[in-house]
Kinemage of the C-alpha trace (Angstrom):
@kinemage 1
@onewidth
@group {chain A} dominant
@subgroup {mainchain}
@vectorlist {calphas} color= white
{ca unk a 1} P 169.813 -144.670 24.436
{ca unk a 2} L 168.625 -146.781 27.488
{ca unk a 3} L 168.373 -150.578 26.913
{ca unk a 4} L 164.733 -151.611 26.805
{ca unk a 5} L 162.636 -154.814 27.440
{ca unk a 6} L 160.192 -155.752 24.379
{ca unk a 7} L 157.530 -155.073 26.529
{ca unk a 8} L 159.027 -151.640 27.400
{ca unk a 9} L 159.405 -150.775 24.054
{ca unk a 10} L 155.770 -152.145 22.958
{ca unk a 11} L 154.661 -149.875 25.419
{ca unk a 12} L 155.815 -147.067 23.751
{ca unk a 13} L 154.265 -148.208 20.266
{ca unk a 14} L 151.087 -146.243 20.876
{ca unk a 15} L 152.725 -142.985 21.408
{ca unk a 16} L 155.173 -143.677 18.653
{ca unk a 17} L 152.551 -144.402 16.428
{ca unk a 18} L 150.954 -140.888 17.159
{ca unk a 19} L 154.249 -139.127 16.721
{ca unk a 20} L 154.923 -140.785 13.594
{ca unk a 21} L 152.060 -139.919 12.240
{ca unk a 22} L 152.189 -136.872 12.706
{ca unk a 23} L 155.985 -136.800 11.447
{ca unk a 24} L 154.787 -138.179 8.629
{ca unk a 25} L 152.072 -134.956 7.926
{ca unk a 26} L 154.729 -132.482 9.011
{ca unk a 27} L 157.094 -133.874 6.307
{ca unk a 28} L 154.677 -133.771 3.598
{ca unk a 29} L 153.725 -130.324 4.169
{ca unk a 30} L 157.159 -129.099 4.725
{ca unk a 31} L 157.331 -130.306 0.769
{ca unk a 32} L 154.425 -128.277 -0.229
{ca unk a 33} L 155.997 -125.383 1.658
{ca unk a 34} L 159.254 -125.553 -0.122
{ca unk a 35} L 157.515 -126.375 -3.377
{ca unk a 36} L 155.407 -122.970 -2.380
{ca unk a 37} L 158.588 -120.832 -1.749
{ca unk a 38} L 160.702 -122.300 -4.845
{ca unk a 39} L 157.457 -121.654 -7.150
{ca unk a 40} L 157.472 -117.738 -5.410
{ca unk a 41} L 161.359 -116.956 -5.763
{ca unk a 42} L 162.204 -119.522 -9.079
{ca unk a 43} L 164.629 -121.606 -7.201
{ca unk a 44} L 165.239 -123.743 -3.844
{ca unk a 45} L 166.552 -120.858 -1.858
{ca unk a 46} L 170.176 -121.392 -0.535
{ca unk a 47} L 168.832 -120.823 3.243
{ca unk a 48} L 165.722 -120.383 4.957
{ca unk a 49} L 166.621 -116.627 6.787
{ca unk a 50} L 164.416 -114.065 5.887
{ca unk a 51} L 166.431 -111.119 3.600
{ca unk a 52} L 165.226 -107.502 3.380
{ca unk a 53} L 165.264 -107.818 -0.661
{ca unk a 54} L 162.571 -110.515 0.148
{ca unk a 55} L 158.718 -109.357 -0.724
{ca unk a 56} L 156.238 -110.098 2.416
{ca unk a 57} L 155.310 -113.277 0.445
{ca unk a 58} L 158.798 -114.662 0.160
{ca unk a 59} L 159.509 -113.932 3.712
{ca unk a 60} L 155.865 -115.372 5.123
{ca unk a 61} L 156.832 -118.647 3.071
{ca unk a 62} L 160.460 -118.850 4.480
{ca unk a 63} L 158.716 -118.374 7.813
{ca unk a 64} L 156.336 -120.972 7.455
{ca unk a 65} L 159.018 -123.449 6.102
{ca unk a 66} L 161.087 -122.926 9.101
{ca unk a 67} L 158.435 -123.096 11.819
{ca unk a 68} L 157.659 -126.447 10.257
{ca unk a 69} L 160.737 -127.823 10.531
{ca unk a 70} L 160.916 -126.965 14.348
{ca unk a 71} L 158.069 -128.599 14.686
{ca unk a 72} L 159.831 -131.649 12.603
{ca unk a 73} L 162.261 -131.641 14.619
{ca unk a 74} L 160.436 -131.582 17.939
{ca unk a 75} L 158.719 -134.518 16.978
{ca unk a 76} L 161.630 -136.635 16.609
{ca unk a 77} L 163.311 -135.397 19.474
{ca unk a 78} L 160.375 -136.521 21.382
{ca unk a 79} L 160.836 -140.101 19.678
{ca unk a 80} L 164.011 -140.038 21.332
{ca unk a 81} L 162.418 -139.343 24.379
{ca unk a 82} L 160.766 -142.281 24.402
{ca unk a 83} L 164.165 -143.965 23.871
{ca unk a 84} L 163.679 -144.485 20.312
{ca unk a 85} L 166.722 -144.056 17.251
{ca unk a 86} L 164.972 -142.870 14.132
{ca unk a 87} L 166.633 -144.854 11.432
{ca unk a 88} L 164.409 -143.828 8.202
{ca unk a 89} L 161.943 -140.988 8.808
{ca unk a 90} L 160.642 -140.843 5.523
{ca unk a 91} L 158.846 -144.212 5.991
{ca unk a 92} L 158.637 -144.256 10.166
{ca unk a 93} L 161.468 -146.934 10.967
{ca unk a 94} L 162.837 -146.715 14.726
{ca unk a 95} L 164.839 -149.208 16.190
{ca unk a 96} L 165.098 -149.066 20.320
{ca unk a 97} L 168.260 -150.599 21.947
{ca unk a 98} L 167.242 -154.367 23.669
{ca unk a 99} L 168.212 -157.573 24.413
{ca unk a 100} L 167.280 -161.149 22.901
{ca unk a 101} L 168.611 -164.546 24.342
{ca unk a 102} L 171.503 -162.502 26.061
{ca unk a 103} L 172.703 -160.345 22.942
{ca unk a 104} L 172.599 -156.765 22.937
{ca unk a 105} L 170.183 -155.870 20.087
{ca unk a 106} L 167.907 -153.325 18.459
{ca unk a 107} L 164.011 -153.958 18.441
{ca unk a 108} L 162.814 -153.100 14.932
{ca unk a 109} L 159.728 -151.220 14.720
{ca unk a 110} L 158.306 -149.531 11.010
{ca unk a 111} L 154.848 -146.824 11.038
{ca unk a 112} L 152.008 -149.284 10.603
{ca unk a 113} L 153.149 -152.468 12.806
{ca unk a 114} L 151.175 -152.645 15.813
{ca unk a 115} L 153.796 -154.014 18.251
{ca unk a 116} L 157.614 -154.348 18.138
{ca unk a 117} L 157.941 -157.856 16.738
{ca unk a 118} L 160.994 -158.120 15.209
{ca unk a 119} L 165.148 -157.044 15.826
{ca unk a 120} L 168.318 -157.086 14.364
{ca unk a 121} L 171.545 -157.198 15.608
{ca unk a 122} L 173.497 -154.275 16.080
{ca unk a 123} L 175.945 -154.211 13.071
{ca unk a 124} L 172.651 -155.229 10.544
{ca unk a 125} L 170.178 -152.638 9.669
{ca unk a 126} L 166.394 -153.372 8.047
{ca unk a 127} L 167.302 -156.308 5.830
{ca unk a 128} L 168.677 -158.075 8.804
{ca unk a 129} L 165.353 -157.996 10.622
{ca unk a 130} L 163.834 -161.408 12.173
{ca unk a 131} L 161.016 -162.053 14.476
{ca unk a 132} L 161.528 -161.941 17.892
{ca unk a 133} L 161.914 -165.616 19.078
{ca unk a 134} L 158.489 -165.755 20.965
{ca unk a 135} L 156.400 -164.033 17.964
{ca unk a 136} L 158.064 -167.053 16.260
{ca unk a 137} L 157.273 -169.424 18.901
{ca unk a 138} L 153.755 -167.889 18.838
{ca unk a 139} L 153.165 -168.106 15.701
{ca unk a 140} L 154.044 -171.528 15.408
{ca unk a 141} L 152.068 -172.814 18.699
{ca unk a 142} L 148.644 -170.644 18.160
């Protein structure tokens, strides 16, 4: 994961944002999919492979479940493209590796924020988080 500058990573946050988004669709209907195939077969089936016991239905559902999570996965392989580390998909977190006053860090950004404003340090996760010092300074000059 390549070190990046706040404003590096902010300029990623519009992408992200449409990525996320989208992850966020993808996982929901990769619920409803598996909801679909356990209400078909009676059971969460113990893989995804389509059997020859399996009536067209069963296999069309297995299908469907499996293309969306390729697509799941593309998306967050593209978010590491960007040089993002999914932390929590289920809510959007992703943390991008950075540096503030010196010390290696990771600049915090959850689905909704509108800019990368806060990090925490590398051994803390999402209860560590604090504002970047010049969103603080901002905030307390403006």
């Amino acid at each position: 994961m390549p070190e990046l500058t706040v404003e590096e990573a902010n300029s990623r946050v519009p992408e992200l944002h449409r990525i996320v988004s989208g992850q966020l669709r993808l996982q929901d209907e990769v619920a409803s999919a598996l909801g679909d195939l356990h209400a078909l077969i009676g059971r969460f089936p113990s893989d995804l492979a389509p059997r020859g016991g399996d009536d067209e239905g069963v296999k069309d559902a297995k299908r469907r479940v499996q293309a969306l999570l390729r697509a799941l996965e593309e998306g967050w392989t593209r978010v590491s493209e960007l040089g993002g580390l999914v932390k929590d998909p289920q809510v959007g977190l992703v943390d991008f590796l950075g540096r503030v006053d010196g010390e290696q860090v990771l600049l915090c950004w959850r689905f909704g924020e509108e800019a990368i404003a806060h990090y925490h340090r590398l051994d803390e996760g999402f209860a560590g988080r604090r504002p970047l010092p010049n969103v603080a300074r901002h905030r307390i000059f403006n």
